[in-house]
ZADO-1210 file (C-alpha; in nm, 4 decimals, padded with zeros to 6 digits):
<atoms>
<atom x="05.3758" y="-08.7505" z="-09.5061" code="UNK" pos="1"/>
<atom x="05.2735" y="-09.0974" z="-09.4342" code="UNK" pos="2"/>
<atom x="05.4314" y="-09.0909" z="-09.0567" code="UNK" pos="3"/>
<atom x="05.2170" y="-08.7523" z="-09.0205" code="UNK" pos="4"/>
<atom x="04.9199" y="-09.0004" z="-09.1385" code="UNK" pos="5"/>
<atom x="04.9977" y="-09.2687" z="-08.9076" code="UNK" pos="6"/>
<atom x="05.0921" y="-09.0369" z="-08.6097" code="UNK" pos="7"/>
<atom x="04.7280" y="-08.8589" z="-08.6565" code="UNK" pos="8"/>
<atom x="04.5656" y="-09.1786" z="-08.7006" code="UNK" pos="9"/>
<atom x="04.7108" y="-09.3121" z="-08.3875" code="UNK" pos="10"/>
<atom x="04.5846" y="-09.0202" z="-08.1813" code="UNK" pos="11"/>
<atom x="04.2289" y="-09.0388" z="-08.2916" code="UNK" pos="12"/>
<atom x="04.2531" y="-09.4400" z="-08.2044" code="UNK" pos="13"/>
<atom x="04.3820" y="-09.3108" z="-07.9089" code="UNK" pos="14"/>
<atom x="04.1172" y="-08.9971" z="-07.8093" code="UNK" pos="15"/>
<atom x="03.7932" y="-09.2297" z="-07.9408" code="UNK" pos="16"/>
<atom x="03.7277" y="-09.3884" z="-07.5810" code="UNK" pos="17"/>
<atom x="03.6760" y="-09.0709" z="-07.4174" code="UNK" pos="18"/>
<atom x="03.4035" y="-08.9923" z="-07.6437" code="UNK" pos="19"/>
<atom x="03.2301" y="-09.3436" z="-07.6358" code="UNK" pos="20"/>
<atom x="02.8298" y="-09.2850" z="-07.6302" code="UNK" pos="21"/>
<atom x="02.8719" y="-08.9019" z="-07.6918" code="UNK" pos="22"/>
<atom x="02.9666" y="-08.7327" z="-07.9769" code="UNK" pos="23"/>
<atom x="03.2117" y="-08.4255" z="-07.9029" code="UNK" pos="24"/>
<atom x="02.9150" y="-08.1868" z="-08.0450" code="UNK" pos="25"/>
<atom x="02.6900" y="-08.3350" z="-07.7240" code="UNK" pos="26"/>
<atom x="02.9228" y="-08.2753" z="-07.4943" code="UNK" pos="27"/>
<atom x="02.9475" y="-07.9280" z="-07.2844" code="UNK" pos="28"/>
<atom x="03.2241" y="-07.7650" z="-07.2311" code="UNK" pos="29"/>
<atom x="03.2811" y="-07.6945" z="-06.8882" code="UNK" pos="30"/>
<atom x="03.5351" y="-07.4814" z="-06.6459" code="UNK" pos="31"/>
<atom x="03.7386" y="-07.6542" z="-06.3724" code="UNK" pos="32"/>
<atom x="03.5005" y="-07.5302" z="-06.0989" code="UNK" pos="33"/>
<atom x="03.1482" y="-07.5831" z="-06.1757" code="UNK" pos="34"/>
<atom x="02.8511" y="-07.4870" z="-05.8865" code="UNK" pos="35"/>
<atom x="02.6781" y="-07.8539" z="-05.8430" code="UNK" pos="36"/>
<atom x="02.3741" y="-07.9352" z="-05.6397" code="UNK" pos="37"/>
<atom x="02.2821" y="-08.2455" z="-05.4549" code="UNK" pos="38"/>
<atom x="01.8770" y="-08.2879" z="-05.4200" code="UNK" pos="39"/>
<atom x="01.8872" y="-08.5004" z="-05.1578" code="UNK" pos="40"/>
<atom x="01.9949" y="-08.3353" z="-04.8849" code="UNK" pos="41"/>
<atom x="01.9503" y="-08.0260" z="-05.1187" code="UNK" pos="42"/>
<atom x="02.2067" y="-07.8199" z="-05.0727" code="UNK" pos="43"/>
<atom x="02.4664" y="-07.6188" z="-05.3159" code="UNK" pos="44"/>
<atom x="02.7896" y="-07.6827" z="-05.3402" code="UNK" pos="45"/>
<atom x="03.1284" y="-07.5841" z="-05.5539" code="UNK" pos="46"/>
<atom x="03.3011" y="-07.8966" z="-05.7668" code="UNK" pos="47"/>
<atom x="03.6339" y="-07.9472" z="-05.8992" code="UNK" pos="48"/>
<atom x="03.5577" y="-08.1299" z="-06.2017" code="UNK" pos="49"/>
<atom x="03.9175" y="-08.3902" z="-06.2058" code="UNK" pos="50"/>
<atom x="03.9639" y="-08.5610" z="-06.5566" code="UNK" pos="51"/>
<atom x="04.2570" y="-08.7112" z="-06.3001" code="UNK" pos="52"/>
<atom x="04.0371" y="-08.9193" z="-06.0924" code="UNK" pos="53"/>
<atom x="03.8157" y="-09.2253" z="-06.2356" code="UNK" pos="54"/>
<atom x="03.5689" y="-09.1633" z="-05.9268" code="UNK" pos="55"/>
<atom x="03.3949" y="-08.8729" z="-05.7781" code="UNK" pos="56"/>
<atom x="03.4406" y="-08.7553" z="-05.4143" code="UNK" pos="57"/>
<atom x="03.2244" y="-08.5919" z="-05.1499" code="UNK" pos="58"/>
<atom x="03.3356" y="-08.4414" z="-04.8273" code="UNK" pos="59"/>
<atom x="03.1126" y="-08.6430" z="-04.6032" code="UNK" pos="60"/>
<atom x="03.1828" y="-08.7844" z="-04.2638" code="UNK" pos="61"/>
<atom x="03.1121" y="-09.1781" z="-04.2492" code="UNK" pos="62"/>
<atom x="02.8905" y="-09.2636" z="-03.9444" code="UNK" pos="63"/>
<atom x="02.8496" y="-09.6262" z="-03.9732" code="UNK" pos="64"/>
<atom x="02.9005" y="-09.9117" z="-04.1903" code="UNK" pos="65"/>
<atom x="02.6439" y="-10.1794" z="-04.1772" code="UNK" pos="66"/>
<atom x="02.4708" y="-10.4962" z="-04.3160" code="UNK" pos="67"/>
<atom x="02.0925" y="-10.4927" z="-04.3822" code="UNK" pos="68"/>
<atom x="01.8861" y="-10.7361" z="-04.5974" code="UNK" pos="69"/>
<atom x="02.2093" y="-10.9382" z="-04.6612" code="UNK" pos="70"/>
<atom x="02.3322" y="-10.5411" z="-04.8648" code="UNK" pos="71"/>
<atom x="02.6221" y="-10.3413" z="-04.6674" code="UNK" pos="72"/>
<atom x="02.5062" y="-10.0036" z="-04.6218" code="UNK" pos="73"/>
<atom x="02.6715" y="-09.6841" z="-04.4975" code="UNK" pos="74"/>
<atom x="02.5513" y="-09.4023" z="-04.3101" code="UNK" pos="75"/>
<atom x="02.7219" y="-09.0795" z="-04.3632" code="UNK" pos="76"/>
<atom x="02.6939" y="-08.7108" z="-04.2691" code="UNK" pos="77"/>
<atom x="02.6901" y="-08.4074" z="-04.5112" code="UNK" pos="78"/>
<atom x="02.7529" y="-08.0711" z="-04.3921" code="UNK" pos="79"/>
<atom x="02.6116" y="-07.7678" z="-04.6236" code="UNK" pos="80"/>
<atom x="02.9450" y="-07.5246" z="-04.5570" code="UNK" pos="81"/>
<atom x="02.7322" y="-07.1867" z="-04.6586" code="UNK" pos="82"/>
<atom x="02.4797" y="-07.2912" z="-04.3422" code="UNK" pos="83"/>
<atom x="02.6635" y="-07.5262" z="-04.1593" code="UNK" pos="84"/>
<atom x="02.4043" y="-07.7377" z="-04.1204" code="UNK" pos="85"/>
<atom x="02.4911" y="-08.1523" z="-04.1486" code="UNK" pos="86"/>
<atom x="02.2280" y="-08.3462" z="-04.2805" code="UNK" pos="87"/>
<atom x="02.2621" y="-08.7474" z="-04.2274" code="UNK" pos="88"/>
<atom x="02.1887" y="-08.9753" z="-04.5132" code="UNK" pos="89"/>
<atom x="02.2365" y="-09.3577" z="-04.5630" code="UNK" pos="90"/>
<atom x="02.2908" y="-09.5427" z="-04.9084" code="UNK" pos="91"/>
<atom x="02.3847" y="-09.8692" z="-05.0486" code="UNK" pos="92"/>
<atom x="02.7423" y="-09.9394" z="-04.9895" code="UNK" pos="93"/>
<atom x="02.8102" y="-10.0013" z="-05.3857" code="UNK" pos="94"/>
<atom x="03.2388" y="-10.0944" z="-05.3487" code="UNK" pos="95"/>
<atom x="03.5045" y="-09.9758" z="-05.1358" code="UNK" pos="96"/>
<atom x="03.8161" y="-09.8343" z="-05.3460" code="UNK" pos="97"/>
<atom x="04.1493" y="-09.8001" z="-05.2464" code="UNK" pos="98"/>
<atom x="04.3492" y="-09.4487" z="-05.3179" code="UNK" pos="99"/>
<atom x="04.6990" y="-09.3674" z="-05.3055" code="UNK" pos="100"/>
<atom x="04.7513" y="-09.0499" z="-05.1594" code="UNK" pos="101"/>
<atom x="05.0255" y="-08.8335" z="-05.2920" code="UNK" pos="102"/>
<atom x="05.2328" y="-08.9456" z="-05.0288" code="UNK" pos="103"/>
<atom x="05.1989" y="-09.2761" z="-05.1150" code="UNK" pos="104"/>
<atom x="05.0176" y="-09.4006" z="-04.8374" code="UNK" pos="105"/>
<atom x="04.6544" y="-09.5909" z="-04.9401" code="UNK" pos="106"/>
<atom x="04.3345" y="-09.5178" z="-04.7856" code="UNK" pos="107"/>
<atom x="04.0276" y="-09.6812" z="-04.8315" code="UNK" pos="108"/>
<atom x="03.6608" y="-09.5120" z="-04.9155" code="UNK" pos="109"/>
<atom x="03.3231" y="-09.6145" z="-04.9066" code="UNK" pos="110"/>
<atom x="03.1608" y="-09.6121" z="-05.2482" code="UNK" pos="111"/>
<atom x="02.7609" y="-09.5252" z="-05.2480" code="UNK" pos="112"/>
<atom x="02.5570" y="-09.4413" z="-05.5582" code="UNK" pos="113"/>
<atom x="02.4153" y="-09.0592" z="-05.5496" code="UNK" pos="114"/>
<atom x="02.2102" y="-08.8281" z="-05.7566" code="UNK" pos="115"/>
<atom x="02.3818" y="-08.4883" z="-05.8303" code="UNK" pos="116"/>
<atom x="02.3256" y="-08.2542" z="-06.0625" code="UNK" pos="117"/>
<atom x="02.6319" y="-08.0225" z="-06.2820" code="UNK" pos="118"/>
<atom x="02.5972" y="-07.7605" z="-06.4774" code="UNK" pos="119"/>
<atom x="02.2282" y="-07.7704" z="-06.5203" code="UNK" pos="120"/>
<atom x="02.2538" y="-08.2031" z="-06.5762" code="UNK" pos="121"/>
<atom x="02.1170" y="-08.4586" z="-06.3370" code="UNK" pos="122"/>
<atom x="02.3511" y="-08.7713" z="-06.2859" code="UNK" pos="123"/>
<atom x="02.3567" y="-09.0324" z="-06.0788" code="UNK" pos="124"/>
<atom x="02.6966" y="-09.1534" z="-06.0346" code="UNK" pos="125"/>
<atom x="02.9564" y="-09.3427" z="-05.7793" code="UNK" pos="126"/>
<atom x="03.0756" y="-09.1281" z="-05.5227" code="UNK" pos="127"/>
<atom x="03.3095" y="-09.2189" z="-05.2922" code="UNK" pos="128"/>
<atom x="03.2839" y="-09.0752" z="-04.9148" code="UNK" pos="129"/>
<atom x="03.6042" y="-08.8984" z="-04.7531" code="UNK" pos="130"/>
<atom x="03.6714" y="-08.6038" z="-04.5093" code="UNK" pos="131"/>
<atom x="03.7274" y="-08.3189" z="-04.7710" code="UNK" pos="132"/>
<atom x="03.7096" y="-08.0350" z="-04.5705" code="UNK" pos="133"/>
<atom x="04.0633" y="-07.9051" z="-04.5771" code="UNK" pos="134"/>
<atom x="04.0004" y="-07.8576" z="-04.9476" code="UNK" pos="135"/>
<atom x="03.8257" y="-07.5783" z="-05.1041" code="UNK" pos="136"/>
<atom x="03.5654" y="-07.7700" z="-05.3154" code="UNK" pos="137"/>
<atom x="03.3498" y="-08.0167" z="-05.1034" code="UNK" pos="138"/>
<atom x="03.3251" y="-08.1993" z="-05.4233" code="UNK" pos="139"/>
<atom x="03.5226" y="-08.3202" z="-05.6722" code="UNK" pos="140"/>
<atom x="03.3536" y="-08.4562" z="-05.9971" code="UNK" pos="141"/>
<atom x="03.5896" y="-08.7333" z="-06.1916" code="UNK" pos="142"/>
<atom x="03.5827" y="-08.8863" z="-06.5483" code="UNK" pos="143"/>
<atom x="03.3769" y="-09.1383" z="-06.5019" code="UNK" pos="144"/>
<atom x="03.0672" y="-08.9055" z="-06.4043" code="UNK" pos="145"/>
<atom x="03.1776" y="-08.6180" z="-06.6723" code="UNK" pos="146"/>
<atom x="03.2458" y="-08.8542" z="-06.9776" code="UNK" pos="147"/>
<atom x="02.9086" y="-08.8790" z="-07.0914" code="UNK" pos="148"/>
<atom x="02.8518" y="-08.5038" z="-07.1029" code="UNK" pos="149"/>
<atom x="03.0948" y="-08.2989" z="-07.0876" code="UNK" pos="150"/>
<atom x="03.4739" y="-08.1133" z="-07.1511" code="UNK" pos="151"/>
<atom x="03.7000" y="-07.9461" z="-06.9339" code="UNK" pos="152"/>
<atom x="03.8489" y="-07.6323" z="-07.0256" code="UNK" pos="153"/>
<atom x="04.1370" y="-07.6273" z="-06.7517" code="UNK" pos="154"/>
<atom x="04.1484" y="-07.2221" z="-06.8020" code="UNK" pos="155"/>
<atom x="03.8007" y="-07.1669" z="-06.6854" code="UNK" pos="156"/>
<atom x="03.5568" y="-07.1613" z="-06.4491" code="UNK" pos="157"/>
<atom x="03.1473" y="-07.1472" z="-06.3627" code="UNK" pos="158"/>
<atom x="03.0878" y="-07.2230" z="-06.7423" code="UNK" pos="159"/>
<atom x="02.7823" y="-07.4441" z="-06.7208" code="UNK" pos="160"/>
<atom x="02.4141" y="-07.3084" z="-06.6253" code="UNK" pos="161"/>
<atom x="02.4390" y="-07.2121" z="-06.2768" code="UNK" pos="162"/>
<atom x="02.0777" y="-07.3851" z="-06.2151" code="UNK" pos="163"/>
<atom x="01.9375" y="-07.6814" z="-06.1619" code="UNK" pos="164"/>
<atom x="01.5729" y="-07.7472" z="-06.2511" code="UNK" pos="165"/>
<atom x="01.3637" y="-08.0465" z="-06.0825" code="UNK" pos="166"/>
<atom x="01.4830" y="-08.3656" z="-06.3024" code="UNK" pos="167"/>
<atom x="01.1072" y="-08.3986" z="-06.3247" code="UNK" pos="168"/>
<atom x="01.1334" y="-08.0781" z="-06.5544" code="UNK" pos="169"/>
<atom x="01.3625" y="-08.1643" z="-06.7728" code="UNK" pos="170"/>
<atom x="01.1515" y="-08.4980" z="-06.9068" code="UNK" pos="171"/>
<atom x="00.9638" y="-08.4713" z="-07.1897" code="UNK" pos="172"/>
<atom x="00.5800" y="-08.5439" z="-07.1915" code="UNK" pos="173"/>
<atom x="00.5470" y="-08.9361" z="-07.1386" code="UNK" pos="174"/>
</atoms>
């Protein structure tokens, strides 16, 4: 009895991070694939929400690095895969991050802030930029972005609200 005790204990010592600043009641429960939207260029896209990877991703090709105002910037091209239409947009350069590939091999990303929203909630969260279009979803959604809200159910898909309202909206009166 007492090593079921200590085993259980153990676990929930172990679980507690995820669910720092959320309670599991707060969070949403979510499929695998979620439909995401990005306001600024304003386009829909699918994500793969990844409880594997610490950072988001976004297939985006990366026009130019650059230094302005003493701040490196990066200036990077989006392409909406329902239109095919590329829109170009240019953020603050927040890191670069190194990822090993399954391969082993490392490649290194740009990291820029962006506003996004999933499953009917507005974030604005790291996203690092990398040619992603020989995968299915253009975007894949990590932990770091989904811990604050929500839960993965690996066996499902398209759970959260399909829209996203204006962020405006969603404010209360101030």
């Amino acid at each position: 009895m007492k090593k079921v005790i200590l085993f259980t204990g153990l676990i929930i010592l172990l679980i507690q991070p995820v669910f720092a600043g959320a309670s599991s009641s707060d969070l949403q429960i979510l499929g695998w694939v979620e439909n995401a939207y990005l306001p600024d260029p304003g386009i829909e896209l699918k994500a793969k929400l990844d409880t594997g990877a610490e950072t988001s991703s976004l297939d985006s090709r990366v026009l130019k690095k650059f230094r302005k105002g003493g701040k490196r910037w990066v200036r990077f091209a989006v392409t909406d895969r329902d239109s095919g239409e590329e829109f170009v947009l240019v953020r603050e350069r927040v890191r670069t991050i190194g990822v090993v590939q399954h391969d082993g091999s490392t490649q290194t990303r740009p990291v820029v802030m962006l506003d996004l929203c999933v499953a009917g909630k507005f974030l604005q969260t790291e996203v690092s930029l990398i040619d992603r279009s020989e995968f299915n979803y253009p975007l894949l959604v990590g932990r770091s972005a989904l811990a604050s809200f929500a839960l993965v159910d690996a066996s499902e898909t398209f759970l959260g609200q399909s829209q996203c309202n204006d962020p405006a909206e969603q404010e209360g009166p101030s």
